[in-house]
N, C-alpha and C positions, 0 to 999 in steps of 0.2 A: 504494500500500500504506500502511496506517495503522503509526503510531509503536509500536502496540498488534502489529500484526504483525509488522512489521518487525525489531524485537530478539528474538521468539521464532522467527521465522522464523533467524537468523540463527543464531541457536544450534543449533536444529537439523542446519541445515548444516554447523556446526561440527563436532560429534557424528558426524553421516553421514559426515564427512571424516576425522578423525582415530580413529573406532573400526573405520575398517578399512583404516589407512595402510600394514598391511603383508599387505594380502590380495591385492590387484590394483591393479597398476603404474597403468596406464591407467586405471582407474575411483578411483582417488586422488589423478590430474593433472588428471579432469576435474571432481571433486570440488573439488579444490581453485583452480580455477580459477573455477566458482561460488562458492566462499564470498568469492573476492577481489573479484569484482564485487558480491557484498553490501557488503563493507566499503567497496568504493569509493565506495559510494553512502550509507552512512553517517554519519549528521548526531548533530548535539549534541541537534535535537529528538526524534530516536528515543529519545533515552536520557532527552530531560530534563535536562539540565546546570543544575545552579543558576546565575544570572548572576552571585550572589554574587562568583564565583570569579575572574570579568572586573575588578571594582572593586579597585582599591587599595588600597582603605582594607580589605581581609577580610587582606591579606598584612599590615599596617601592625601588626595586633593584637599584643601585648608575647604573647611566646612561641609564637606562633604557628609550625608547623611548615614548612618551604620547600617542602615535597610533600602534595597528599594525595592518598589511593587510595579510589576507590569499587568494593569489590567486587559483581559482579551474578550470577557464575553460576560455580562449582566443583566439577569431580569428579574422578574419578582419570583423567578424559580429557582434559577442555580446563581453563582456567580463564578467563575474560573478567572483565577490570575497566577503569575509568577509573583515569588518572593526568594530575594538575596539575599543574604545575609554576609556581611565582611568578615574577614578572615575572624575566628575568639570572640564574636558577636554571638549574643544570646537574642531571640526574642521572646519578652520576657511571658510566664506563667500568665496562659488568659484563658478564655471559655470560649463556648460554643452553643450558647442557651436553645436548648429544642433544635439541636440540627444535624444533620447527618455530614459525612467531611470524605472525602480523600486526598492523601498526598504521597505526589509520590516526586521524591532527590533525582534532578533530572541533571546536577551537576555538584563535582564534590560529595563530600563528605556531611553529615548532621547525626548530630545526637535525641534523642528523642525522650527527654523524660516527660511522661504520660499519667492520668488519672481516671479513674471511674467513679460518678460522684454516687453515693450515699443515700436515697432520698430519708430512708427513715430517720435514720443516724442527725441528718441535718432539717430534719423538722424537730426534731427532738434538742438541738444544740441552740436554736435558731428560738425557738421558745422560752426557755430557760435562759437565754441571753436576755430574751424582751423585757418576762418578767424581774428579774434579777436586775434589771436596770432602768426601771420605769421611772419617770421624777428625775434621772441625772441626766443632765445637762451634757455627760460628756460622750454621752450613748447615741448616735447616727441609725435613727433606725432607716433610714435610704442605703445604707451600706450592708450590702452581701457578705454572708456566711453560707461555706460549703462545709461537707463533714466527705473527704474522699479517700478513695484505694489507691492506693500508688502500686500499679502495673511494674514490671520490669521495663525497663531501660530497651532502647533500641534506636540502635547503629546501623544510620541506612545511607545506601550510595547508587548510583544510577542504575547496577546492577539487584539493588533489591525492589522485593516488593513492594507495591503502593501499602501506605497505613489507613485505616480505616476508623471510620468514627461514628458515634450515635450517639442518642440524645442523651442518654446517662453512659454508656461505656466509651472511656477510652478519649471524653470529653473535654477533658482538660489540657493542656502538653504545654510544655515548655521546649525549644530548638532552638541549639546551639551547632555554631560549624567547627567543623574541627580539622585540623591541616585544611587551611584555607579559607576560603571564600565555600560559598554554597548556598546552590538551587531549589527551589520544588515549587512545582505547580499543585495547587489547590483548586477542588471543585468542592462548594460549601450548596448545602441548600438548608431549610430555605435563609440568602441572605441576611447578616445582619439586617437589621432597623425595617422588616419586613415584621407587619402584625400577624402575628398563632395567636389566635381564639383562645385556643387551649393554656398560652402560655402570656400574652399580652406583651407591651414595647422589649425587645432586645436591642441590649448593645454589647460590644466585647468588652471585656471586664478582666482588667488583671487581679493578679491574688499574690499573696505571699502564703507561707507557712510558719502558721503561728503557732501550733501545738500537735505533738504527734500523742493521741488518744491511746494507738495498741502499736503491737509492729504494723507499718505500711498504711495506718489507717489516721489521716490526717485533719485535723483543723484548720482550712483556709478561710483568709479573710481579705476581702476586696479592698486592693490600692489604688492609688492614681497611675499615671502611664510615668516608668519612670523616667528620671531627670534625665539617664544616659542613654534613652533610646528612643529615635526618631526615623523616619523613613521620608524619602522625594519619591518620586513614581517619574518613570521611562515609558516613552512609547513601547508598541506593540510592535517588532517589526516582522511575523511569522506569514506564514501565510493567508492570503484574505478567507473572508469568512463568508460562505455563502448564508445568509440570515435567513433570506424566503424561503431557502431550501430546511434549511433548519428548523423553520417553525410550521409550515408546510405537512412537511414529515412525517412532525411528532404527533399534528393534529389528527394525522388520518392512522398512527396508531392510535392513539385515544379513542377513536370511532370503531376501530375495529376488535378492542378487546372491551366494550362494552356488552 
């Protein structure tokens, strides 16, 4: 398959997959099971990655930011972008509220520490906070409290599998690159700042680790973005996207597994 197909191909999977993730069980697992083996297969030359981004000397530039993002494709369904990261750059621990995710290291090297949140655990934290704090002043009840599993660690490079993610497993992560610079394209649905019924406004939300409960079972608590990490955003320079076709497509499967 050509570079040319391959990322519109991809998308539309995408699309097939998450605009009918709450119609049929089994035709959403096998949905989604195709799109993982496109991502598996997913290179930096489908997209075109500048090599720029590989040299040192592009991070070295005075103000230069420790992340960039190339956006390639957003709707109120999926969103698909690349994310860089500079050489010992972290981005830092955030969430994924009500959404499904994959990514997959289409350049370099990253570290993947991961989580699975909790819900009982952090209804139960999150209550006993409220109470135990009602009347103080220094108690934000707008600020987020998680109760999660921390997953084993995972070291992925263009040769591994894509990661995968859902609404409570595997929801969390923190990624760091390691010897080097590093890549990964991300396919998110549904987008941030898009309204779930079910779950009402998201946004991404970093956290730190404020207290570990048992082994591996964590108390997070929502911070601001921090001080040391920012990102600019680069054009797309991959191959063009046919969109009609894309949307097209997915319509008339929607029609046809009704």
């Amino acid at each position: 398959m050509t570079a040319n197909a391959f990322i519109n191909v991809l998308i539309k999977q995408s699309l097939r997959t998450f605009r009918m993730v709450n119609c049929n069980p089994e035709l959403f697992t096998t949905n989604l099971q195709n799109l993982k083996h496109l991502m598996d297969n997913l290179t930096s030359e489908h997209v075109n990655l500048d090599h720029k981004f590989q040299i040192e000397e592009t991070w070295n530039r005075p103000g230069k930011a420790p992340m960039t993002y190339i956006q390639i494709y957003n709707d109120r369904t999926i969103n698909v972008g690349i994310f860089i990261l500079k050489p010992g750059m972290k981005l830092p621990l955030h969430d994924h509220p009500y959404m499904y995710g994959l990514l997959k290291v289409i350049c370099g090297k990253a570290k993947i520490e991961n989580y699975s949140i909790e819900p009982k655990l952090t209804e139960r934290i999150t209550q006993t906070a409220s109470s135990s704090s009602s009347g103080s002043d220094d108690y934000d009840l707008n600020r987020k409290e998680l109760v999660a599993k921390r997953n084993p660690d995972i070291v992925a490079d263009h040769t591994s599998e894509c990661c995968v993610l859902r609404p409570l497993e595997r929801n969390l992560h923190e990624i760091e690159s390691i010897d080097g610079a590093c890549a990964f394209l991300d396919v998110l649905s549904p987008p941030y700042d898009v309204y779930v019924p079910e779950y009402g406004p998201r946004k991404c939300s970093y956290y730190s680790l404020f207290q570990e409960l048992e082994p591996d079972i964590f108390h997070l608590l929502e911070i601001g973005s921090p001080h040391w990490f920012w990102s600019d955003e680069a054009p797309y320079k991959g191959p063009k996207l046919h969109i009609e076709n894309i949307e097209s497509d997915t319509e008339i499967a929607e029609q046809s597994s009704k």
